[in-house]
C-alpha positions as CSV (number, residue, x, y, z in Angstrom):
1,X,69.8,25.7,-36.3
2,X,66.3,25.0,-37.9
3,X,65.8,23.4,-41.4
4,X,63.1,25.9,-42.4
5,X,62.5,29.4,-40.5
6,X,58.9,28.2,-39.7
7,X,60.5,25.9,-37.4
8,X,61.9,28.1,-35.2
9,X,58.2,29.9,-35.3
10,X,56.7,26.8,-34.3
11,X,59.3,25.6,-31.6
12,X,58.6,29.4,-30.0
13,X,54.5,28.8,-30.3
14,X,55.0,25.4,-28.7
15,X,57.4,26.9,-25.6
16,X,54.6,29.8,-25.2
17,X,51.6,27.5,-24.6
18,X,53.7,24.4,-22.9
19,X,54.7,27.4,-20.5
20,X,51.0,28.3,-20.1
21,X,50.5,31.9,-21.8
22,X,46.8,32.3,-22.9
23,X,46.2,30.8,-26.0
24,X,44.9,34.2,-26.8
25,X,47.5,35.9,-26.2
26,X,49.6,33.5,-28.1
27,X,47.4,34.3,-31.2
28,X,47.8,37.9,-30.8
29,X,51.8,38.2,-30.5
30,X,51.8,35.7,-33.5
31,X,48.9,37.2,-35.6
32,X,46.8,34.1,-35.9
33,X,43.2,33.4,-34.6
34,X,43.0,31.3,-31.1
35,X,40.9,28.7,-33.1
36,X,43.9,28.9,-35.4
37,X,46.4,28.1,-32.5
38,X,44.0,25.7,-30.7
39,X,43.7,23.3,-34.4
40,X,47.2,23.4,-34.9
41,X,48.9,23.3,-31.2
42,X,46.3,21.2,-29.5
43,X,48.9,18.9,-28.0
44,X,50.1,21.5,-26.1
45,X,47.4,22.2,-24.8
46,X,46.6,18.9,-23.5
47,X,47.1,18.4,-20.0
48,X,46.5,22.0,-19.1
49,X,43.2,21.3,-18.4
50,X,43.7,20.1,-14.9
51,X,45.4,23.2,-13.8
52,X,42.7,25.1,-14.8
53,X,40.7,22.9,-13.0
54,X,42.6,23.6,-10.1
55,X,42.3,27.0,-10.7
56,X,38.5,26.8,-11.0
57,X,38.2,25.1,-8.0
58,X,40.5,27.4,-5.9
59,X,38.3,30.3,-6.8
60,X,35.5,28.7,-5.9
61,X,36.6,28.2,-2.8
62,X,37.5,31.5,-2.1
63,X,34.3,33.3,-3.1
64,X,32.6,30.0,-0.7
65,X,31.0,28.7,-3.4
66,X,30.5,25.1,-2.6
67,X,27.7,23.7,-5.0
């Protein structure tokens, strides 16, 4: 299956954030810091940022905030 059981670990971090838990909550379930998570899984991360973007901007929206 994995050549060392840390992969398995790292293939289930890597799932978690591509699938857009919290990096947070990620830390929590796995016992690590979020800095910890955010060093070591940062290219997962990427590309996330537009859809928080979108989310940003879709809140804005709502509350009629348009500066």
């Amino acid at each position: 299956m994995a050549g060392r059981p840390y992969d398995l670990r790292h293939a289930c971090i890597t799932r978690w954030l591509n699938a857009g838990v919290p990096i947070a909550e990620v830390a929590r379930r796995v016992g690590n810091s979020p800095e910890v998570i955010h060093r070591r899984y940062h290219g997962c991360i990427d590309g996330h940022e537009e859809a928080a973007n979108a989310k940003i901007t879709k809140a804005r929206e709502e509350e009629g905030d348009t500066a």
